[in-house]
N, C-alpha and C positions, 0 to 999 in steps of 0.2 A: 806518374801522377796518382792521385789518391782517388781511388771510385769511387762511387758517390753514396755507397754503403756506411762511410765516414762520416758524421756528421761532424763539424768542427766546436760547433756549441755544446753539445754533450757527449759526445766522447773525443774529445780533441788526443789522447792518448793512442789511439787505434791509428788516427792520421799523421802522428811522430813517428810509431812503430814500422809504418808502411813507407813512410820516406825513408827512412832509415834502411830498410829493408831494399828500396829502392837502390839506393844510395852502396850497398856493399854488394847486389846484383852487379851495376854497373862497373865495377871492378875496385870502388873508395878503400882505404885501408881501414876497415873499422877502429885499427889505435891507434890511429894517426885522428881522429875528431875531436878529440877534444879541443875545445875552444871553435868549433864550428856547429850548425845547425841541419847538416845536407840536406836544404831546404826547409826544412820544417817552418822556421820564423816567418819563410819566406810568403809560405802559402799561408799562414795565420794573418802576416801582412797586409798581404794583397787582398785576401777576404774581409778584412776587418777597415778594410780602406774606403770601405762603404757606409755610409755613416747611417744605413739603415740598418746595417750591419750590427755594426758595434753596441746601437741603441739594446739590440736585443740581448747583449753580454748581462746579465744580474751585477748590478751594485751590491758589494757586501759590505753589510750594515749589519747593528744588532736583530734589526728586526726581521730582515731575508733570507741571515745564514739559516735560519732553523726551515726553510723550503728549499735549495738548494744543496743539488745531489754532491757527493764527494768526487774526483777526476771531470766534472765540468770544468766548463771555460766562465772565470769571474772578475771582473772587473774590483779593484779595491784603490778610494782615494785616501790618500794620508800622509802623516810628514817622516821624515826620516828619524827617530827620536833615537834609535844606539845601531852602533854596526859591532855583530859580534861578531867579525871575526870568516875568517871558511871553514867549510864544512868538507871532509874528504866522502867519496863515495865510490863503490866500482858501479863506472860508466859504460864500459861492453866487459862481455864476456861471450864463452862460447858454449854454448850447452848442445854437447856432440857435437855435429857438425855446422852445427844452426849459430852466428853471431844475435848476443841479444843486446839492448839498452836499457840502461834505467835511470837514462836522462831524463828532468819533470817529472819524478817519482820519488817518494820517499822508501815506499817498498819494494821489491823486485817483483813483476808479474807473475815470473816462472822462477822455478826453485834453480837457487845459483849449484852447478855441481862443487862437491866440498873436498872430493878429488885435488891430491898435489898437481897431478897436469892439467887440471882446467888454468883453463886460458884466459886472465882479466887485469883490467887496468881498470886504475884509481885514478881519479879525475880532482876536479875540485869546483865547488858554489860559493858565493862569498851569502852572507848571512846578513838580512836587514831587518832590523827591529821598529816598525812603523806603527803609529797610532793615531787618531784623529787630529786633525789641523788643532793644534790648541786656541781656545775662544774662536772658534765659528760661530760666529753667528747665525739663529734660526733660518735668515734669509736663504743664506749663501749655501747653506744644506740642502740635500733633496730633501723635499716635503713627507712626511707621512702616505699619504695618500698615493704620490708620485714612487717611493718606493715601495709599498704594498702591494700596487697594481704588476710593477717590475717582477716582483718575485713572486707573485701569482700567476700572471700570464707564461711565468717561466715551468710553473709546477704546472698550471694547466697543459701545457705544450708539450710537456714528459708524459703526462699521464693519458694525451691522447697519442702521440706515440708508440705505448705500449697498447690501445686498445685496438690500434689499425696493425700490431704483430699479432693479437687471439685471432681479431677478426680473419688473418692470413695464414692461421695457426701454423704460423712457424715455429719450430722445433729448436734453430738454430739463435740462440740469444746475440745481439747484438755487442760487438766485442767492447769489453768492459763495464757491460748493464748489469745490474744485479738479476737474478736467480729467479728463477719461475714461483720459486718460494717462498723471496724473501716479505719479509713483515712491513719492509715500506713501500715496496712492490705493492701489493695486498691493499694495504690503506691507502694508494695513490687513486689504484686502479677502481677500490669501489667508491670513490668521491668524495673521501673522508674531505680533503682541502675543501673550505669553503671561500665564499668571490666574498672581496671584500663590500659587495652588498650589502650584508649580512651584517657588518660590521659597523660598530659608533665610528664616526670620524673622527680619526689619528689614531684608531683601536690600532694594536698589533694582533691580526691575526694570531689563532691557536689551531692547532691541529686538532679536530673532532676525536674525542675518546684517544688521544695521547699525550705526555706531556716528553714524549722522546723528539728530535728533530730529523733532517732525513740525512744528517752527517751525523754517524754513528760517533756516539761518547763525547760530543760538542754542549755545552752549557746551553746553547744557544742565547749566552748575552756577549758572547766576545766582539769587542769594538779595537783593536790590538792584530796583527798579523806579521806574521814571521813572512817577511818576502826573500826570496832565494833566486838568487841572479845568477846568470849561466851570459858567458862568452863577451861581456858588458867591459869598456874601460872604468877605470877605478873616478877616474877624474868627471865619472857624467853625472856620478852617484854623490853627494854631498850629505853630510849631517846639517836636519833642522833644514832639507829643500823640501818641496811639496810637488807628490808624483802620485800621476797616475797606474797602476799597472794592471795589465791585462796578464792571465793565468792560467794554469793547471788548479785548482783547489784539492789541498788533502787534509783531511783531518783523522786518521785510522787509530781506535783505539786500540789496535795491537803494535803501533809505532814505538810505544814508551818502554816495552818490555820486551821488542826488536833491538831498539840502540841497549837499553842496559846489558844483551847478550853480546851487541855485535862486536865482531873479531876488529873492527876499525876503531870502534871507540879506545879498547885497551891497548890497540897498537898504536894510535897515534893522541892520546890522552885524552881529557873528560871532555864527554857528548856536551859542545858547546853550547847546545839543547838543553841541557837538562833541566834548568828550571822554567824552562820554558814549557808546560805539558798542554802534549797537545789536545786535551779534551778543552783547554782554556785560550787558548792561543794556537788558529788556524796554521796550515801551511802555505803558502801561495807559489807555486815555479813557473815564476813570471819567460814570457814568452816576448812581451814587450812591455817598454815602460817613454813617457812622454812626462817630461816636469812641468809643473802647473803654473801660470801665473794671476793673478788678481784676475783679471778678465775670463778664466776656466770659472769661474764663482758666481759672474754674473746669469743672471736669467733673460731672456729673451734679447741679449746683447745685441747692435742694429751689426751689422758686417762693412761697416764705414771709416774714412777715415774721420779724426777729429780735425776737422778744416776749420779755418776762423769765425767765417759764417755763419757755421753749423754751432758751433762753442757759443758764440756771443751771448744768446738767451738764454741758454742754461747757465752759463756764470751768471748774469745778474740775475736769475731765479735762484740759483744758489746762496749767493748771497744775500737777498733778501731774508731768505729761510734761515742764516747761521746770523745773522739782525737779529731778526725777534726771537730768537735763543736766545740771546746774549743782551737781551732787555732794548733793544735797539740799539746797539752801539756799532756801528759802522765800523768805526778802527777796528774795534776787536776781532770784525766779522771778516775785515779784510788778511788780517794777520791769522787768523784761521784758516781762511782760505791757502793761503800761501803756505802752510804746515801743512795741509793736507796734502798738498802737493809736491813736498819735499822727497827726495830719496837722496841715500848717498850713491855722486855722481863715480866716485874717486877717491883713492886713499893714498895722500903724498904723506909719506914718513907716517906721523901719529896723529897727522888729522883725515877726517873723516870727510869727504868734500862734497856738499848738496846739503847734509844735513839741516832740520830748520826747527827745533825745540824748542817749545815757547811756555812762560809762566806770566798765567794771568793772577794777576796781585786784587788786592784791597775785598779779596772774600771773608765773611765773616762764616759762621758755622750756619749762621741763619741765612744770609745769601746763598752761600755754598749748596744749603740745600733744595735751594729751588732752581736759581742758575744752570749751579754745578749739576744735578740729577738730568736737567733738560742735555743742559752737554752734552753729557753721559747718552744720553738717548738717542740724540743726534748721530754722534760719532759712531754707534751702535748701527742705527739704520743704514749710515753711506757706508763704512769699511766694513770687509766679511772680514776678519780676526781683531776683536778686541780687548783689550785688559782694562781692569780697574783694580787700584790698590790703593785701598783706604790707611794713609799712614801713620800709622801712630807706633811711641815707644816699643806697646807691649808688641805689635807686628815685627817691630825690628829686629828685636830678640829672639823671638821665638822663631821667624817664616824660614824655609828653607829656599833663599834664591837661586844661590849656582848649582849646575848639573853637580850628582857627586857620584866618582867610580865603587860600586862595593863591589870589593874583590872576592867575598865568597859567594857572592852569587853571578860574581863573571857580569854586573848588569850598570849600564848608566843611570844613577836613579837623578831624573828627570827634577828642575828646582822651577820657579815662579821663570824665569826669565829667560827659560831654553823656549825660546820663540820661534815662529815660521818668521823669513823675511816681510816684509810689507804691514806687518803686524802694529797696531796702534794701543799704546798706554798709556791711561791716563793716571797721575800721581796725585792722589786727595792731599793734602796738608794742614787742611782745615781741622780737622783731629789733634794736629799734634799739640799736647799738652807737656809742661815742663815735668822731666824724666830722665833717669839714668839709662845710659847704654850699657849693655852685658858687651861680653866682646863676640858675640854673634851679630849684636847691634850694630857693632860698630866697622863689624867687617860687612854687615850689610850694606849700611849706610856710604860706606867704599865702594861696592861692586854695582850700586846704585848710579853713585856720581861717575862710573868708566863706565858705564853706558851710556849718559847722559852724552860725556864731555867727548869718549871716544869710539859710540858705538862699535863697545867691544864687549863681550862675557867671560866671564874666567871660571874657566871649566876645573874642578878640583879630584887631582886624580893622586889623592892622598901621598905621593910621592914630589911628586910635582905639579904643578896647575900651568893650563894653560889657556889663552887668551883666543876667544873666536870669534870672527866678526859678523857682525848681524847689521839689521839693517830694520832698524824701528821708531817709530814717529812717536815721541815723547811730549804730554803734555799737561803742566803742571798747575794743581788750584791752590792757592796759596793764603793768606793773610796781608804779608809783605813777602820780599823777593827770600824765595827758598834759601836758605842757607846748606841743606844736604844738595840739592841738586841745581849747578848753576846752569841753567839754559840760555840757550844761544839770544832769545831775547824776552823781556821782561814787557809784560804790558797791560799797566793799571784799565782796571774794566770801569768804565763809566753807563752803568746802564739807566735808561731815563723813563723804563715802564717795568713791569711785571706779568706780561704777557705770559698766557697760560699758553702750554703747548698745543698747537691745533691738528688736527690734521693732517696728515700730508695726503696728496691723492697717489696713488700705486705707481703711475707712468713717470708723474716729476723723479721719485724715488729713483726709477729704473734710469730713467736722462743723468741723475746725478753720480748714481755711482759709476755709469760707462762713462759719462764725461771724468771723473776723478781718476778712473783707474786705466783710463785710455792718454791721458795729457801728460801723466806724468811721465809716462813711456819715452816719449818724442823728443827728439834728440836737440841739441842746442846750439849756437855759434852768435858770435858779434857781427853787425856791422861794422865795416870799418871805422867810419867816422861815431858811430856811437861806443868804442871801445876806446878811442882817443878822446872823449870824452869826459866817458869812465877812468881813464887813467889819469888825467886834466882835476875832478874832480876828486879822485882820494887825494893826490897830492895836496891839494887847496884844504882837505877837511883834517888832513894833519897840522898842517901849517897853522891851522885855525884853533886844532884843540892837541895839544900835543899829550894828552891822555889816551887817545884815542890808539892801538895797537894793529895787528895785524888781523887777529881773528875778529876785531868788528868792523875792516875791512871788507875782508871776505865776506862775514855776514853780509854787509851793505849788498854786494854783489850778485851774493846768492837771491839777495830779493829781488835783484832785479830780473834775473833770470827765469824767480819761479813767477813772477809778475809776467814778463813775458808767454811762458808758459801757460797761464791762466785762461788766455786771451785762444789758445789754439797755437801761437806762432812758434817758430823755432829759429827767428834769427831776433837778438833785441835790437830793438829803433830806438831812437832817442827820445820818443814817448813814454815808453816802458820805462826808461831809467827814470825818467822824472816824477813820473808816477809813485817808482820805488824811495828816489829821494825825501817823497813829501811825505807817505806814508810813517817816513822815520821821521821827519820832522814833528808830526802830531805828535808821534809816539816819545817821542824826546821833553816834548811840552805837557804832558801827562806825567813825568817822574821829577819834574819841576819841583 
């Protein structure tokens, strides 16, 4: 076991070491580990399985890293945006008689012998390139304040630490703390950090009489982190998911002039790293990692299920609220509803199955901007990630939407539409004015519509492109029905006031997003007799209009499903379908 001389919050390195050490006492093959943790994960695990625990880990954000020490223990949220690839390292070796590691370390602790008979093996990490959830929304963030306090309570709690070793004037430095000398040592210990008392609200703290940070050669605005995964399947890690991961932090400015010397870079080719430097871009060797979903975002989220009961009030408060958005117009507010609640459930062959994309029609550029801004704001408040893209000619040409690989710098440079899942876009069209497309345009205006029609992106890797599936809630403001992007349904806005936007109070806010982001979760099924119904009914609505195909079939379906769904339920009644059927019938007498 690890003594309790270890602290796992700030020197979580000292408690690898000692497991490890444990671990080849006990008779383990030191080069036989790889791909294992001889505990180590385990006791990080199990301590961090305390959620009073884990509270205490520092969020790193721009405005934390610069008070948090190098080899802590840091928490970092973000999306998977490139994987470069593995990074080879020697993982033991033996220095005399002694086996060491330099797993969770970029540097080796102790000087590797350069001796032909030392004794080491090369292991390997795979390499993640993670950056902030793209369009978070302010809510869905930690606050300012809420992360200031985080990484001050964390620099206070170091800095008393070291006052409780003078006061015991210990000789013996705590393994991996910095130096009785060093300069941040020095500045912690005489109170240089100030409490954010002190500070305007949303200040970012500054370090009194420095503008260095306490991770030596860090910028301290990096928002971007290199995560490095140890022992993980390939299949848990996704490009473009959203993960949490708990860490080792390194940032050593003697790293970049370590790889350009080291013997592994030129034996096994260029330090996959390299434009990556580290005084810009953290290291994190993640210990553990947990993928996030919509509900990781909410604040003060209730720990309930959504039952019907509970749902009822807030859907029709809901909907009241996406009404007087939408000038009062009921149908539209209902067909918004049901988009919000859309996901793809399922992917037979090249459709995409749940999806529910919708184009509200009849905006002028003068409605659009009161309407469409209010939308805009709405959708803003209830979903944490969202886009807007104002569309015109000159955007089509010039924007860069698909990921593109550049091969000299080894990097996925990131386009408009590399999205997290659950992600919501809204398409202005009110802009577009008559124009040529360049053929940037027009391969935009393509990679537009395969989202739209197949929630899918086409990834371009100069040799080849290829096609990845996402999973995003499209919603289009128009004039008349888009002609770039055909959505799943089309529905003229009838608004019958001008209502300014009011208010909302904080708690409805908080009801609406766990209601949104809880319902859409809940899984689904027919009853019997209301699916012989449903199949009673398309037959008859072909019969009746023989224009009518497969995919607004489906659509039909889908409403009824996500109609269901609105309500809290997860089996549809023959309620729910009727409801859905009438819904389309407005909506059919509208395009009249």
């Amino acid at each position: 076991m690890v003594g309790p001389q270890y602290d796992l919050l700030a020197n979580p390195l000292g408690a690898v070491r000692s497991t490890f050490d444990t671990a080849i006492s006990s008779g383990s093959d030191p080069t036989s580990l790889n791909g294992h943790d001889w505990g180590a994960v385990d006791l990080f695990r199990h301590f961090l399985s305390d959620q009073s625990q884990l509270s205490q880990v520092p969020l790193l954000t721009p405005s934390t890293i610069r008070y948090v020490k190098p080899n802590t223990l840091v928490r970092y949220r973000g999306m998977i945006q490139d994987m470069l690839g593995n990074e080879f390292y020697v993982g033991v070796y033996k220095d005399g008689s002694v086996w060491r590691t330099n797993k969770f370390t970029d540097i080796s602790q102790y000087p590797i012998p350069m001796d032909s008979s030392a004794e080491t093996r090369i292991w390997e990490r795979r390499l993640l390139y993670c950056v902030p959830v793209p369009g978070l929304n302010p809510w869905a963030a930690p606050s300012a304040e809420e992360v200031g306090n985080l990484s001050m309570d964390w620099a206070s709690e170091q800095r008393e630490k070291r006052r409780r070793g003078d006061d015991e004037s210990s000789d013996m430095p705590v393994d991996g703390d910095e130096g009785e000398g060093s300069p941040n040592t020095k500045r912690m210990r005489e109170g240089e950090c100030p409490t954010l008392a002190s500070q305007p609200q949303g200040a970012v703290p500054e370090i009194a009489g420095s503008s260095t940070s306490l991770m030596p050669g860090l910028n301290g605005n990096s928002s971007s982190c290199i995560v490095k995964i140890y022992d993980a399947p390939e299949s848990e890690l996704k490009l473009n998911d959203i993960f949490e991961f708990v860490g080792i932090l390194t940032s050593d400015p003697e790293l970049q002039e370590d790889n350009a010397d080291s013997d592994l870079s030129n034996g096994f080719g260029e330090d996959p790293l390299h434009h990556f430097p580290p005084n810009k871009v953290p290291r994190l060797h993640c210990l553990m990692h947990r993928k996030l979903s919509v509900l990781d975002f909410l604040k003060n989220k209730p720990v309930i299920e959504p039952k019907p009961d509970l749902v009822k009030g807030i859907r029709e408060a809901l909907l009241r609220h996406l009404s007087a958005v939408l000038g009062n117009d009921d149908v539209a507010a209902h067909f918004m509803l049901l988009h919000l609640l859309s996901k793809v459930q399922a992917r037979v062959d090249a459709l995409a199955v749940g999806k529910f994309s919708v184009n509200f029609t009849c905006f002028s550029k003068e409605t659009a901007s009161v309407f469409g801004k209010q939308l805009n704001i709405a959708v803003k408040n209830l979903v944490p990630f969202t886009h807007c893209i104002p569309l015109t000619v000159e955007y089509l040409n010039t924007a860069s939407l698909a990921p593109k690989k550049n091969y000299d710098t080894n990097r996925l440079e990131t386009g408009v539409l590399q999205l997290a899942e659950d992600s919501h876009l809204i398409v202005d069209e009110t802009q577009l004015d008559v124009g040529t497309l360049n053929s940037v345009g027009v391969e935009n205006a393509r990679l537009l519509k395969n989202l739209m029609e197949l929630q899918k992106v086409e990834y371009d890797f100069k040799y080849y492109k290829m096609e990845m599936a996402t999973d995003v809630q499209l919603l289009v403001l128009s004039e008349g029905k888009s002609n770039i992007l055909p959505a799943d349904v089309i529905v003229p806005i009838r608004p019958s006031a001008t209502n300014s936007s009011e208010a909302v109070a904080a708690e409805n806010l908080e009801a609406w997003r766990w209601y949104l982001a809880s319902v859409r979760q809940l899984p689904h099924s027919f009853e019997s007799e209301t699916q012989k119904m449903v199949e009673s009914d398309l037959v008859a609505a072909i019969q009746a209009d023989r224009s009518l195909n497969t995919q607004d079939l489906s659509r039909l379906v889908t409403m009824g499903r996500l109609m269901c769904l609105s309500f809290g339920e997860t089996t549809m009644s023959l309620e729910h379908w009727q409801m859905a059927k009438e819904l389309e019938r407005l909506r059919r007498e509208r395009l009249k």
